[in-house]
C-alpha angles and dihedrals in degrees: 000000000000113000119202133183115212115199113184132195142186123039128348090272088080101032078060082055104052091048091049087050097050090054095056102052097039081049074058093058090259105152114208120232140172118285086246092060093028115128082190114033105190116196110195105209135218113192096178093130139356094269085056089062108042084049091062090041094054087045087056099050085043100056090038083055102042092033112025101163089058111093109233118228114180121192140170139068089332100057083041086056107034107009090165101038075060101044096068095055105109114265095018101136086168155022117193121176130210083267092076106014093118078057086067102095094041089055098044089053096045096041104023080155114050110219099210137025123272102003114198130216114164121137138163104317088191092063078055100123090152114101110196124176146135133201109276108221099193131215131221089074094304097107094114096080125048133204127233120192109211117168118019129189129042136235093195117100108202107178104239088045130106096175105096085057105056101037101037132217114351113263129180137217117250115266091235087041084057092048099041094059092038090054083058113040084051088065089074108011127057100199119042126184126217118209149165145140099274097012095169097066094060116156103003101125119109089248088060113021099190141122125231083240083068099051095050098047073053098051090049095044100044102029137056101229113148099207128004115191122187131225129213111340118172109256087248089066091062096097118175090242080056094040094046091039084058091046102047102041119074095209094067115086100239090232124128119186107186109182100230113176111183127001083219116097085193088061093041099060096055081051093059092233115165098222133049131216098280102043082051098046082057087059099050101038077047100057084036099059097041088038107041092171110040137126112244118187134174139191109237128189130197130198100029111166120289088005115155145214087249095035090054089040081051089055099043090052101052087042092053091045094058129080092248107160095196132357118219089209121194133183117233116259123191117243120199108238099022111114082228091068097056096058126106124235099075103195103223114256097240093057091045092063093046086061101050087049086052086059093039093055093043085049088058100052090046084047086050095050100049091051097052088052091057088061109108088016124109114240131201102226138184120216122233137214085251099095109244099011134098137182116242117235071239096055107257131131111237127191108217127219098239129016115263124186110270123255100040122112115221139160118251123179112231118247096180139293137303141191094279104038126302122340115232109244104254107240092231102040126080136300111279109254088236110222108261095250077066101043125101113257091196 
């Protein structure tokens, strides 16, 4: 029996496509195994910025140095992207790209020995129709909520970004398909999480022909899950029916997450992006009044080429002036072949770190500020695996008064905050001292 690790990196697209993966080879009759005892050792690559891939490098040299007699095949948006910069890494038997990722078990049981060093199988992602993905049931005491990748590829070209060219068009998984996996997952989880690469264009292709706004009115209708929370969707796909169907339906988790990027239209049109500040702050101010309590995150890039000192002080603004709850901040990475990467203005990288420290910081105080507006209020929570800790319906960690058992959602009232979000009011301590934006002024 051959036994095989599989170690992924990067977003929950390919962690979907590790577990989809691992099902098929261990339905083979494939046992995992740790990477130490592995015969196949399968590293499932990001390459959404340099640190990504020297991340997967560095994981390629380690398992050919704990474990030399496994054969390496990596997989993923690297080996898309550079198949033979990988090839030549030691122990690498083969490279095989998203083109031909749902290839991987029918190679591995026609060649389990590869018989040469560093085997390539990349082909035309673009001509990619195939959607393949598996619930992705994640470790570190989060194994109460499961992730669902639903749609994969994007048709957008934003100008920084390699991922279009590494996953393909954007698909989408079919709508019965969808249900069918939710219905079941609900049997044994109460929150589940779509996601995708461009989750927001669900089902537009002519084969399909629906809106994610469709899907989820389904979900609700045809299947018993108790919460859905979904994850990135473009400001754009915000609509307000999606907008108004997230805000009315309490089994929907009452979290929007907008990639941003930058608050300076002059930035965002050398990025390509399909929106500008305005039409993003409607979106926001939108989500924020029919949603008071809400979490609203947003993706945010510095340094981006040719950005200024104005255009930088533009962004930090707009971002301080809207109702965000948490920033996911990135610095900007070139990435060969993007357009974004031939152009001239190269930010420093010093200044582009102390950029990325200023947002940080602002994210924090927003954080901050939306925590201390949850004390004296009641929460639903899911428990997690973590013992004494659940995930707000707003997206906070709470750490509750007294263990209960994981995967159950239940409503806490908040007594104040603690290191790793807000702190449950014990039942038998005192009254919370509620913040005085909360407080009566009669």
């Amino acid at each position: 029996m051959q036994r095989f690790f599989i170690q992924n990196f990067g977003c929950r697209a390919t962690q979907a496509d590790g577990a989809a993966l691992e099902a098929s080879l261990v339905r083979l009759g494939w046992e995992v195994a740790p990477a130490a005892e592995a015969d196949v050792i399968i590293i499932n690559s990001c390459t959404v910025t340099a640190e990504a891939d020297q991340d997967v490098r560095q994981a390629v040299r380690r398992a050919h140095r704990e474990n030399p007699a496994a054969r390496i095949l990596v997989t993923g948006c690297y080996a898309q992207r550079a198949p033979e910069e990988l090839s030549r890494l030691p122990g690498v038997a083969w490279v095989i790209g998203n083109s031909h990722k749902p290839q991987i078990p029918e190679i591995l049981l026609r060649e389990p020995h590869a018989p040469y060093h560093g085997q390539i199988c990349v082909g035309d992602i673009f001509a990619q129709r195939e959607l393949v993905t598996a619930p992705v049931i994640e470790a570190g005491g989060d194994r109460t909520r499961p992730n669902l990748k639903i749609q994969d590829g994007c048709n957008h070209r934003c100008s920084f970004c390699i991922i279009p060219f590494v996953r393909g068009r954007s698909r989408s998984a079919a709508p019965e398909e969808v249900i069918r996996q939710v219905r079941d997952l609900s049997r044994r989880y109460r929150e589940i999480v779509l996601s995708g690469i461009n989750l927001g264009r669900w089902g537009r292709e002519p084969g399909i022909g629906l809106r994610l706004v469709d899907l989820l009115r389904r979900l609700l209708a045809e299947t018993e899950v108790e919460r859905l929370r979904l994850s990135s969707i473009e400001p754009m796909d915000w609509s307000d029916e999606l907008l108004e169907l997230v805000a009315s339906s309490p089994r929907i988790a009452k979290h929007v997450h907008a990639p941003l990027q930058t608050g300076s239209d002059s930035v965002l049109r050398r990025m390509k992006r399909r929106y500008r500040a305005r039409h993003y702050e409607d979106r926001i101010r939108k989500a924020r009044a029919w949603m008071p309590t809400a979490a609203i995150g947003a993706d945010v890039m510095v340094g981006f080429p040719g950005e200024t000192e104005a255009e930088f002080e533009e962004s930090r603004r707009f971002i301080e002036s809207l109702p965000f709850t948490y920033l996911h901040v990135f610095t900007y990475s070139e990435r060969p072949g993007t357009p974004a990467a031939a152009m001239g203005g190269s930010v420093p990288m010093p200044v582009r770190k102390e950029r990325n420290r200023i947002l940080r910081e602002l994210a924090a105080v927003k954080n901050l500020e939306f925590r201390k507006s949850m004390v004296g209020r009641r929460l639903s929570v899911l428990t997690l695996e973590q013992e004494g800790v659940a995930l707000s319906d707003n997206y906070l960690r709470v750490e509750l008064a007294r263990p209960r058992p994981a995967n159950q959602l239940v409503e806490v009232d908040i007594g104040g905050l603690s290191e790793i979000g807000l702190r449950e009011r014990d039942p038998d301590g005192p009254l919370p001292v509620l913040p005085a934006s909360l407080a009566c002024s009669c």
